[in-house]
C-alpha positions, 0 to 999 in steps of 0.5 A: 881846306873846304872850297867855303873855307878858302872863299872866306880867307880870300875875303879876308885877304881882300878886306885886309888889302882894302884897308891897306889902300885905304891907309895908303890913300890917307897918307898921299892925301895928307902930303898932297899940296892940291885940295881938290886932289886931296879931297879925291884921294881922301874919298878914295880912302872912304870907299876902300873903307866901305869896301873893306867893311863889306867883305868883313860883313861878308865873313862874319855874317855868314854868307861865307864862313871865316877861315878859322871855323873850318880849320881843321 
């Protein structure tokens, strides 16, 4: 696999973990009893959300190819 191949899948792999945290922040929010520590954690799921947005703009917009254009 290309070393630009394997940047992209790992890219992939890191939005993808993103997104997980981020669900996973939504729903501690969601049963946490404080308002200023769901306000906290509800932020804290947003920047997860952005983060994930960015390394998926990364991936398509061709700073770094996506894993499958380069499969081979």
């Amino acid at each position: 696999m290309q070393r630009a191949s394997m940047q992209g899948f790992a890219i992939g792999l890191q939005a993808g973990h993103c997104r997980e945290q981020a669900a996973r922040f939504r729903w501690l929010a969601q049963r946490e009893p404080l308002a200023r520590m769901r306000r906290y954690l509800t932020r804290l799921a947003g920047q997860y959300d952005e983060l994930a947005a960015v390394q998926a703009l990364r991936t398509t917009a061709g700073d770094i190819p996506a894993p499958e254009e380069h499969a081979s």
